[in-house]
Chimera marker file (.cmm) of the C-alpha trace (Angstrom):
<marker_set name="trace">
<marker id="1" x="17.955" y="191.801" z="-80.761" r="1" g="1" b="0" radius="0.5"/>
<marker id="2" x="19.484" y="195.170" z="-79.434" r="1" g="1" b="0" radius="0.5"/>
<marker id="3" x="17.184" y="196.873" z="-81.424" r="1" g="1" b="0" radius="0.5"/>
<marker id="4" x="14.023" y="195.141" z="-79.640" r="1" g="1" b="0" radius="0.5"/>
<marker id="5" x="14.599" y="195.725" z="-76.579" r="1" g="1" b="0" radius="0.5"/>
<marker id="6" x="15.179" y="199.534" z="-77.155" r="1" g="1" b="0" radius="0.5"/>
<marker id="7" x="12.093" y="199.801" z="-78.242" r="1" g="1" b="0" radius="0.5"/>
<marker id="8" x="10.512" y="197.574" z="-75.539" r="1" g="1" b="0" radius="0.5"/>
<marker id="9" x="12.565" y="200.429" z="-73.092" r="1" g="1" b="0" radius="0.5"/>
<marker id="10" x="11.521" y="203.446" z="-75.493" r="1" g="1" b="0" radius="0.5"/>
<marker id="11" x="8.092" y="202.085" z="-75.344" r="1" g="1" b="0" radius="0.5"/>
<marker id="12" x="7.697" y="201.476" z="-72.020" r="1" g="1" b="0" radius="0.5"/>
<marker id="13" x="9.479" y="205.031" z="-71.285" r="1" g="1" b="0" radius="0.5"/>
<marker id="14" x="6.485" y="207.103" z="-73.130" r="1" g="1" b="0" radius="0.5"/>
<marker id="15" x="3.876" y="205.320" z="-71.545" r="1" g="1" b="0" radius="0.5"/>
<marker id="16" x="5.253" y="205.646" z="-67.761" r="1" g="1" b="0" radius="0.5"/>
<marker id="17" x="5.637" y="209.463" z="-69.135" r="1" g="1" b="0" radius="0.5"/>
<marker id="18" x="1.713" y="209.896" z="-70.483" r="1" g="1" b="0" radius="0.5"/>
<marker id="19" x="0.397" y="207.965" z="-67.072" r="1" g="1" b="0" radius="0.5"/>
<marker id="20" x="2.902" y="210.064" z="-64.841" r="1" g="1" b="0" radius="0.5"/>
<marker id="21" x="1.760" y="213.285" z="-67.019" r="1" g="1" b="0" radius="0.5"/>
<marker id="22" x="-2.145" y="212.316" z="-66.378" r="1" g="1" b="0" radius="0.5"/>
<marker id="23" x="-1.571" y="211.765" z="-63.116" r="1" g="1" b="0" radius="0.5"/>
<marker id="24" x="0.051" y="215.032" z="-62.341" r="1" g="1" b="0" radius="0.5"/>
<marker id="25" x="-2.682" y="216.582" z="-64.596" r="1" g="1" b="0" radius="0.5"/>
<marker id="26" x="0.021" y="218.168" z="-67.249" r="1" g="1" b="0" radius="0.5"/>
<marker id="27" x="-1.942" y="216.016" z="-70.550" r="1" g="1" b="0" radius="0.5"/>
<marker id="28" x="0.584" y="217.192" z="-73.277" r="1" g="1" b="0" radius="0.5"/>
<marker id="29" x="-2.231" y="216.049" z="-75.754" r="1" g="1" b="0" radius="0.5"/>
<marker id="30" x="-4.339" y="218.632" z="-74.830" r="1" g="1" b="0" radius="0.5"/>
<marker id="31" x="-5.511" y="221.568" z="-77.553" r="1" g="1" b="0" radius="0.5"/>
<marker id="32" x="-4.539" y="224.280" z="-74.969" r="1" g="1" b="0" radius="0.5"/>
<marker id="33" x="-0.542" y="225.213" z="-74.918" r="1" g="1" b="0" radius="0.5"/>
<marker id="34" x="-1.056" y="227.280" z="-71.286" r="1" g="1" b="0" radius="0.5"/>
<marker id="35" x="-0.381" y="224.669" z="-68.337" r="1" g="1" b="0" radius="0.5"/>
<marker id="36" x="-2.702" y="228.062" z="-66.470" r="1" g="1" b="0" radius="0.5"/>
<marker id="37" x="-5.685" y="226.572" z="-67.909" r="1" g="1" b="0" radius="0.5"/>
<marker id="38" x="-5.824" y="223.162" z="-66.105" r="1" g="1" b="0" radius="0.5"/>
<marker id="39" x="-4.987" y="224.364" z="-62.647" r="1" g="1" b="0" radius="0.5"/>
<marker id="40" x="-8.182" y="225.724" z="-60.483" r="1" g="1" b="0" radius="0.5"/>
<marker id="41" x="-7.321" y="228.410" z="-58.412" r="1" g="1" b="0" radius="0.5"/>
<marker id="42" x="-7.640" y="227.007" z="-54.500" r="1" g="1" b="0" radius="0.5"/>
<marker id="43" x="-10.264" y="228.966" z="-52.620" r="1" g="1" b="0" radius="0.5"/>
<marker id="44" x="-9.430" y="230.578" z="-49.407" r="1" g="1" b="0" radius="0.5"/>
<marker id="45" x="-10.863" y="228.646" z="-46.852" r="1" g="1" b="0" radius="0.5"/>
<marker id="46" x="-8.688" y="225.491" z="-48.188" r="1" g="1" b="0" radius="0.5"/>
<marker id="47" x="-5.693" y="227.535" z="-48.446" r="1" g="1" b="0" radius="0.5"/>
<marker id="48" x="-6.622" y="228.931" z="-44.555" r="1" g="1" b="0" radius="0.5"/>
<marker id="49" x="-7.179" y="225.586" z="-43.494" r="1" g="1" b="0" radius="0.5"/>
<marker id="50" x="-4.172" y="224.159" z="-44.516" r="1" g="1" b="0" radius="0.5"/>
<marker id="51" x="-1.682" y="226.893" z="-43.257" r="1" g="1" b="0" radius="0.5"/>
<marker id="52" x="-3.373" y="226.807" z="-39.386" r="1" g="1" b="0" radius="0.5"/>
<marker id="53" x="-3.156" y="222.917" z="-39.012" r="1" g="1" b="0" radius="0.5"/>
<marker id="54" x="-1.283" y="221.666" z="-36.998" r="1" g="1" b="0" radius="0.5"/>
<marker id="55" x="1.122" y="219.118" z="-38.153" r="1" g="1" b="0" radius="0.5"/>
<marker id="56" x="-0.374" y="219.029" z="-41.611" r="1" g="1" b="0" radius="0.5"/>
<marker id="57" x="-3.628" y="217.331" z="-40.465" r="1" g="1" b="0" radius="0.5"/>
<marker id="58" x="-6.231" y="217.209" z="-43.116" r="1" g="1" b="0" radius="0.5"/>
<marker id="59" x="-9.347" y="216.710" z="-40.013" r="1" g="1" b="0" radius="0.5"/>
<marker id="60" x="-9.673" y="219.097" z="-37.257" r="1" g="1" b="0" radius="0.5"/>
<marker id="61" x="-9.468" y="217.339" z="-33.519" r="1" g="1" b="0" radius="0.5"/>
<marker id="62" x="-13.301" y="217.491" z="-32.911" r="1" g="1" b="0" radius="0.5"/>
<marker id="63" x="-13.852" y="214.853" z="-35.987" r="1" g="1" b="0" radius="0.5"/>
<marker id="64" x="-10.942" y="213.013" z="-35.127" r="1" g="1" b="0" radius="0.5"/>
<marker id="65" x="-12.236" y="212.434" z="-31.348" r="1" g="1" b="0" radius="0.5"/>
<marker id="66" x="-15.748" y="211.907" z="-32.954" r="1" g="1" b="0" radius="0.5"/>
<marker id="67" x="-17.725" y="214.627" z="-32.672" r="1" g="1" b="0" radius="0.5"/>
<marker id="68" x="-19.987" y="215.493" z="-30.508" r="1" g="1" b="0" radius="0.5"/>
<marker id="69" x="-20.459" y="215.553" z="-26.553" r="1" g="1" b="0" radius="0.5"/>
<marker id="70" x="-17.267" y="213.468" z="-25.669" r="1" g="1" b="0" radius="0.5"/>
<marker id="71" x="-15.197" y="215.799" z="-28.208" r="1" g="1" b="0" radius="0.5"/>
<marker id="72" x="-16.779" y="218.560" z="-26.406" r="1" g="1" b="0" radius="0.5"/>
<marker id="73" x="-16.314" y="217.071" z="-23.002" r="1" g="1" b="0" radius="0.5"/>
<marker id="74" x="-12.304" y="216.713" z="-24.477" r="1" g="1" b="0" radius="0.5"/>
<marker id="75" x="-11.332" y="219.999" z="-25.736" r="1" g="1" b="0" radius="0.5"/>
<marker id="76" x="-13.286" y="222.261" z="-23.495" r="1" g="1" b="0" radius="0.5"/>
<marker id="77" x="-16.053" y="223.431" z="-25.468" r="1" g="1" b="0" radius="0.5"/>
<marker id="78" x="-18.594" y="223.162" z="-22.831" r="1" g="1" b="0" radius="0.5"/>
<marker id="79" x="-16.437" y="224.353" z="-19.745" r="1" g="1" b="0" radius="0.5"/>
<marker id="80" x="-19.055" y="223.915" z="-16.971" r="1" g="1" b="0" radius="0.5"/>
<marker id="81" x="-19.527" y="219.902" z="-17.888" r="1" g="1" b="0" radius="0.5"/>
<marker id="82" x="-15.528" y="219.571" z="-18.391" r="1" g="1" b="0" radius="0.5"/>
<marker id="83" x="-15.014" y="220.875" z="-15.253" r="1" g="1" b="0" radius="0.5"/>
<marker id="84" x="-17.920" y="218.522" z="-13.282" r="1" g="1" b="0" radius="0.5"/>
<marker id="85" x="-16.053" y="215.482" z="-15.405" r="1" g="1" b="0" radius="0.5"/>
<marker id="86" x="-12.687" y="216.537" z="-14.069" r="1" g="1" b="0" radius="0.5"/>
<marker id="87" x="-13.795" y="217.078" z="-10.763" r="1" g="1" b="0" radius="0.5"/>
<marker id="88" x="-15.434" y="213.861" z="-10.097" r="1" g="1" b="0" radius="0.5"/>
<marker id="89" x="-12.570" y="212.433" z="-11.668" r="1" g="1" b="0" radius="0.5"/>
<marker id="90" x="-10.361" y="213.999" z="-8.757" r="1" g="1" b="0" radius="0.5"/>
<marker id="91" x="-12.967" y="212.937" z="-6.342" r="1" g="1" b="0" radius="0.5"/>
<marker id="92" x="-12.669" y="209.346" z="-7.441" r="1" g="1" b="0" radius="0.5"/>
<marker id="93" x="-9.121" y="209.516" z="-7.612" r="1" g="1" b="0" radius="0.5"/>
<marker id="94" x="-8.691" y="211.351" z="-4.049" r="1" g="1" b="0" radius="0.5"/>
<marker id="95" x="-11.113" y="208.480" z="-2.498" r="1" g="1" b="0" radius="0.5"/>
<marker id="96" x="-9.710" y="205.399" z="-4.177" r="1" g="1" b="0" radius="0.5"/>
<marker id="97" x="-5.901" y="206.288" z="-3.867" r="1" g="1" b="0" radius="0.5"/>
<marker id="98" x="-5.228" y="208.881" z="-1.225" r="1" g="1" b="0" radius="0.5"/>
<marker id="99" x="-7.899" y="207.284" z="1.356" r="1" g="1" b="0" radius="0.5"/>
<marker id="100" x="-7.902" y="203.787" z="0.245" r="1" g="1" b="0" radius="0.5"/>
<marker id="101" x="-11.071" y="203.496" z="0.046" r="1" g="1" b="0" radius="0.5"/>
<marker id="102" x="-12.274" y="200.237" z="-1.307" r="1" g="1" b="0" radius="0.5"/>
<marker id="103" x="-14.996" y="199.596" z="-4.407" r="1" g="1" b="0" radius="0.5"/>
<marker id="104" x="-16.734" y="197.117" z="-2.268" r="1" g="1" b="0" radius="0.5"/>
<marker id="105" x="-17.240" y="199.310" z="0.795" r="1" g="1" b="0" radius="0.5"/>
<marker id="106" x="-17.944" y="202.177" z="-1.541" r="1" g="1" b="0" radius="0.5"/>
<marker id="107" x="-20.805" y="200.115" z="-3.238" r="1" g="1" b="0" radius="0.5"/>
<marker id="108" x="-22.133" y="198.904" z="-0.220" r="1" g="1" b="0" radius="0.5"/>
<marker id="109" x="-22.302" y="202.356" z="1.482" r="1" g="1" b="0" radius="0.5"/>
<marker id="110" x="-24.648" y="203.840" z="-1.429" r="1" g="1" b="0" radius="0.5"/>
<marker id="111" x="-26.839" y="200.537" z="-1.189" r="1" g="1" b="0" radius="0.5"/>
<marker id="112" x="-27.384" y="201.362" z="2.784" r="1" g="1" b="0" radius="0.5"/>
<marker id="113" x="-27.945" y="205.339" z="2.170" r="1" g="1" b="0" radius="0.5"/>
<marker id="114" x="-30.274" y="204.412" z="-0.583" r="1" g="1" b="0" radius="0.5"/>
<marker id="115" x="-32.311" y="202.013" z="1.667" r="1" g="1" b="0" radius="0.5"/>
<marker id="116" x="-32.746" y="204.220" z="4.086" r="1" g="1" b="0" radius="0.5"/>
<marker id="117" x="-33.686" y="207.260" z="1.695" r="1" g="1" b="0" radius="0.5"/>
<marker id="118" x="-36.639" y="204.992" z="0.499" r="1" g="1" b="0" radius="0.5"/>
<marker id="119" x="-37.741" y="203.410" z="3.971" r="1" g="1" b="0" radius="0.5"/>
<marker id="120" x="-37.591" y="207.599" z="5.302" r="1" g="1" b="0" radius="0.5"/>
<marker id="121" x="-39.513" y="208.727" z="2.170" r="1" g="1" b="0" radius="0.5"/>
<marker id="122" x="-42.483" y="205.887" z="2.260" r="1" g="1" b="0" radius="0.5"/>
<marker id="123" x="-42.794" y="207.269" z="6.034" r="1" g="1" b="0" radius="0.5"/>
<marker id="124" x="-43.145" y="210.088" z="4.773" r="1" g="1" b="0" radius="0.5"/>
<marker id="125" x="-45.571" y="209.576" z="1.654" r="1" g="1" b="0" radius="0.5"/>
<marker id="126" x="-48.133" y="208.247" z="4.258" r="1" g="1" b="0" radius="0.5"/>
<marker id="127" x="-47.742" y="211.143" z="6.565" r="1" g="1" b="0" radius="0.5"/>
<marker id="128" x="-48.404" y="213.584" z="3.730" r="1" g="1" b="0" radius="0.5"/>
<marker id="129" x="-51.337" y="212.070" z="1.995" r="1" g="1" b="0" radius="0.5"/>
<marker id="130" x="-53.644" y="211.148" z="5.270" r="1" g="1" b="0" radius="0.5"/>
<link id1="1" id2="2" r="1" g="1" b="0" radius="0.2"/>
<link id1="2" id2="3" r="1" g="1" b="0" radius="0.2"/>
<link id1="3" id2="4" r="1" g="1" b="0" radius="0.2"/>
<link id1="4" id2="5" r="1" g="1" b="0" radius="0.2"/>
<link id1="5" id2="6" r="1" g="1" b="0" radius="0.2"/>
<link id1="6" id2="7" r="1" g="1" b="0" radius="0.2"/>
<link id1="7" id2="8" r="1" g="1" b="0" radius="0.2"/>
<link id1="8" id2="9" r="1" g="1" b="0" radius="0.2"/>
<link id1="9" id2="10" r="1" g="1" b="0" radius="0.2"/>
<link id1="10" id2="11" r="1" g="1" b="0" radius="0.2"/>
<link id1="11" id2="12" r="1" g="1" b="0" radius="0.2"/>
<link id1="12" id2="13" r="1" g="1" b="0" radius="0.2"/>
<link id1="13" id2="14" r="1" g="1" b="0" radius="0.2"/>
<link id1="14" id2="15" r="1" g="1" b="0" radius="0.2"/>
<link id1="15" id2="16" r="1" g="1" b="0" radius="0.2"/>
<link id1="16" id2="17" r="1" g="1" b="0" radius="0.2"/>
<link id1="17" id2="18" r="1" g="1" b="0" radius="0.2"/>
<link id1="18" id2="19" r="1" g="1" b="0" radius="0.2"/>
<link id1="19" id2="20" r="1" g="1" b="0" radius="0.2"/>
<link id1="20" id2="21" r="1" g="1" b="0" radius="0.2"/>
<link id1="21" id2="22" r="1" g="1" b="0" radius="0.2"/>
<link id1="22" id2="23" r="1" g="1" b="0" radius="0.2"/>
<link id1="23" id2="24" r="1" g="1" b="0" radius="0.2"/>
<link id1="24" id2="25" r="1" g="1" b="0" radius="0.2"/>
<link id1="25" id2="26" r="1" g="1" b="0" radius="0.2"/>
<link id1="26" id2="27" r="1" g="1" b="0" radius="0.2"/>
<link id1="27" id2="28" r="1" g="1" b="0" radius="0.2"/>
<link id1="28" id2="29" r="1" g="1" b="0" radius="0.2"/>
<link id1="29" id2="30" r="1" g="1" b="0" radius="0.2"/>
<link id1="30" id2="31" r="1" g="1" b="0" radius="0.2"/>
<link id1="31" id2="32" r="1" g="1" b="0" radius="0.2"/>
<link id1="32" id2="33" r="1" g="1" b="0" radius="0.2"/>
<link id1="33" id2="34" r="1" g="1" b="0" radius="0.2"/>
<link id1="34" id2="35" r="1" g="1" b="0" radius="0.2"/>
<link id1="35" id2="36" r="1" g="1" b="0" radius="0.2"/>
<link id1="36" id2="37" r="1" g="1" b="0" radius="0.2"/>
<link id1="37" id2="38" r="1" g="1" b="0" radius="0.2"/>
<link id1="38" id2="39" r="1" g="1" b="0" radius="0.2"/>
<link id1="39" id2="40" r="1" g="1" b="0" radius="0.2"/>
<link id1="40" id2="41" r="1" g="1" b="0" radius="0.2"/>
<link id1="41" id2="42" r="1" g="1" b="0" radius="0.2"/>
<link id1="42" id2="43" r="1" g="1" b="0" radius="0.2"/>
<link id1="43" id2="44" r="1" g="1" b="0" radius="0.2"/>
<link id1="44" id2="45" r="1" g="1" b="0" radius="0.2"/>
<link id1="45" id2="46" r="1" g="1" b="0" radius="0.2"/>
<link id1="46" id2="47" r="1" g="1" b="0" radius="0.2"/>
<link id1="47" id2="48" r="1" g="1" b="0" radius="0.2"/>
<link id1="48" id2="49" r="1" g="1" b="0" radius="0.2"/>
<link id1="49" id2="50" r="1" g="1" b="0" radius="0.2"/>
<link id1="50" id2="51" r="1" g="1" b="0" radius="0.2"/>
<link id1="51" id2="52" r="1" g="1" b="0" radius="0.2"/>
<link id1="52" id2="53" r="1" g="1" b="0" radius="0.2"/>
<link id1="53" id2="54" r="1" g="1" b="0" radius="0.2"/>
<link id1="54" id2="55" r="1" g="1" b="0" radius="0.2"/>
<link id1="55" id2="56" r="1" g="1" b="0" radius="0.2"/>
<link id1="56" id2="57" r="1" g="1" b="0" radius="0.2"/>
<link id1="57" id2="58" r="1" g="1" b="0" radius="0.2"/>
<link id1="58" id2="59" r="1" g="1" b="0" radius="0.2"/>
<link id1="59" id2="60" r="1" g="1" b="0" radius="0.2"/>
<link id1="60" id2="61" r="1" g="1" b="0" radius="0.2"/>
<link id1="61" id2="62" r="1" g="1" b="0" radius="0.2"/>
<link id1="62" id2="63" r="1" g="1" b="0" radius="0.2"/>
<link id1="63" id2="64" r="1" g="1" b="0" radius="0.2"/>
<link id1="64" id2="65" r="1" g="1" b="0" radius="0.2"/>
<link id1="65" id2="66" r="1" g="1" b="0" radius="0.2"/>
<link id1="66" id2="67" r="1" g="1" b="0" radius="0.2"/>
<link id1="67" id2="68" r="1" g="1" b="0" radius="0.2"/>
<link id1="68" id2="69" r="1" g="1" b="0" radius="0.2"/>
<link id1="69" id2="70" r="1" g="1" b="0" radius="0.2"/>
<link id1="70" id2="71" r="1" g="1" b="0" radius="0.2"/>
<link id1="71" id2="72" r="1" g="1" b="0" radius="0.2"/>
<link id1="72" id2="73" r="1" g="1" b="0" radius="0.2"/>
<link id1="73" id2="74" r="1" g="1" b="0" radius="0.2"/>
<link id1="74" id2="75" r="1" g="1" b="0" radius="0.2"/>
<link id1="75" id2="76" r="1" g="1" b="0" radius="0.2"/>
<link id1="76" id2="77" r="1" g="1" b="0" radius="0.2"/>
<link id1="77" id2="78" r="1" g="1" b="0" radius="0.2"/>
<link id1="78" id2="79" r="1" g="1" b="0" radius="0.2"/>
<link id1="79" id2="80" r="1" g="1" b="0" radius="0.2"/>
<link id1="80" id2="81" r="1" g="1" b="0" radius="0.2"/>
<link id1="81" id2="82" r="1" g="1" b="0" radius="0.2"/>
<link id1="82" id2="83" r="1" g="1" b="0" radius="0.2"/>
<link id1="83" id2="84" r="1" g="1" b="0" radius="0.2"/>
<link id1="84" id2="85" r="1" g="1" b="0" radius="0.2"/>
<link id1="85" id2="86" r="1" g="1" b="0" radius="0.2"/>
<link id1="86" id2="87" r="1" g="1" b="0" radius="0.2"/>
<link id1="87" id2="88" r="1" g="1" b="0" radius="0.2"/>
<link id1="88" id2="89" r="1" g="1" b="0" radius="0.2"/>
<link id1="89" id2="90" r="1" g="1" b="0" radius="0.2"/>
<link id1="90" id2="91" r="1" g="1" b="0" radius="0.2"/>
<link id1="91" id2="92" r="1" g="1" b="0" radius="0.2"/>
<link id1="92" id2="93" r="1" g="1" b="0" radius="0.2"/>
<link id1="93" id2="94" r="1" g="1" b="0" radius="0.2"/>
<link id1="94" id2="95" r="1" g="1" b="0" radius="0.2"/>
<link id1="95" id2="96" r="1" g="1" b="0" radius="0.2"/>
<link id1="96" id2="97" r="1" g="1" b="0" radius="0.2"/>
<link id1="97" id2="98" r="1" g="1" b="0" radius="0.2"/>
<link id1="98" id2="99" r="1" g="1" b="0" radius="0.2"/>
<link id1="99" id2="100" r="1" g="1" b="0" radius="0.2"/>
<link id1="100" id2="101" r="1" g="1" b="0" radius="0.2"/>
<link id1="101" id2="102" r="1" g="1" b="0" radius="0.2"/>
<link id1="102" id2="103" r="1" g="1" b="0" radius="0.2"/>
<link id1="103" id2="104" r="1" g="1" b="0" radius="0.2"/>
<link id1="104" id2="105" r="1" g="1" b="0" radius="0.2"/>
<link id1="105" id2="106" r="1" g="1" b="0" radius="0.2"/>
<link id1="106" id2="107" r="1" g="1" b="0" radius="0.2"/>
<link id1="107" id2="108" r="1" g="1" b="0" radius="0.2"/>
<link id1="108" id2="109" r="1" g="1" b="0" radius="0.2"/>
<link id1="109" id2="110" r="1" g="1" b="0" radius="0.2"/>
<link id1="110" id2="111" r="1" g="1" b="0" radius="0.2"/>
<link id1="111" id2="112" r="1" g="1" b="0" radius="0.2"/>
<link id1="112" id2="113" r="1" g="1" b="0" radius="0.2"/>
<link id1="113" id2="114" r="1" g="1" b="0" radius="0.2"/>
<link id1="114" id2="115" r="1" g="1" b="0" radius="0.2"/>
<link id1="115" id2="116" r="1" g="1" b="0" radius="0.2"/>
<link id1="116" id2="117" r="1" g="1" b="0" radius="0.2"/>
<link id1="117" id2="118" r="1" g="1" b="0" radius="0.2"/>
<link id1="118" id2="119" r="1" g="1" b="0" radius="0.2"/>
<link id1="119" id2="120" r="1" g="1" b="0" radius="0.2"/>
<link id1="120" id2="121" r="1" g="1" b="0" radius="0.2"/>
<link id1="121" id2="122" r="1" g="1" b="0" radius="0.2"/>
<link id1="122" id2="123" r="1" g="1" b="0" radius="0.2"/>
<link id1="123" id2="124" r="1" g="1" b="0" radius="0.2"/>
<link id1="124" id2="125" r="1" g="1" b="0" radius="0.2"/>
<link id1="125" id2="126" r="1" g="1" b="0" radius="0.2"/>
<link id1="126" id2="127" r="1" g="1" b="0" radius="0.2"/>
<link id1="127" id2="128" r="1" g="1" b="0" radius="0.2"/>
<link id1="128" id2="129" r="1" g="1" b="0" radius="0.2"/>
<link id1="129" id2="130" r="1" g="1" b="0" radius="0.2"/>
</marker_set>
């Protein structure tokens, strides 16, 4: 009965050894005795990519923060359109908070100017074209 269940344990011994071995790609079956020959030599780029990350990220920021204009927008890229969103920001920030300015009034404000922008330029239109 002893005997059994040492070879149950020998048995199950090899075989976590050949999947661990496969996995780690060190096949012990193989025709070649050099372990040289399975490994690939990493290129450059990969190697240069993975010494510069920062905190061992495998994605650069742009891809994680999506790509495109908003990434951009985030990190700078386009520093003329970064700027404009930081400075409305502070804009909305300086009228809402500092001068307590309320959404409602804010809203109804625009409403009036714009109104009065196209009652002004209809005037106009019919001055032009006679």
């Amino acid at each position: 009965m002893a005997e059994e269940s040492e070879s149950k344990q020998s048995a199950v011994e090899s075989m976590m050894e050949k999947i661990s071995q496969k996995i780690h790609g060190h096949d012990s079956s193989s025709s070649s005795d050099s372990d040289s020959d399975h490994e690939k030599p990493a290129s450059p780029s990969s190697v240069k990519a993975k010494i510069y990350r920062l905190f061992g990220r495998e994605r650069p920021v742009h891809h994680v923060l999506g790509g495109g204009k908003p990434a951009d927008v985030f990190l700078w890229r386009n520093k003329k359109i970064s700027a404009g969103v930081l400075g409305g920001a502070t804009a909305i920030w300086v009228l809402f908070e500092l001068i307590e300015y309320h959404l409602l009034a804010l809203i109804c404000h625009i409403s009036i100017l714009c109104l009065a922008l196209l009652f002004l330029w209809s005037n106009a239109h019919t001055f032009i074209h006679k």
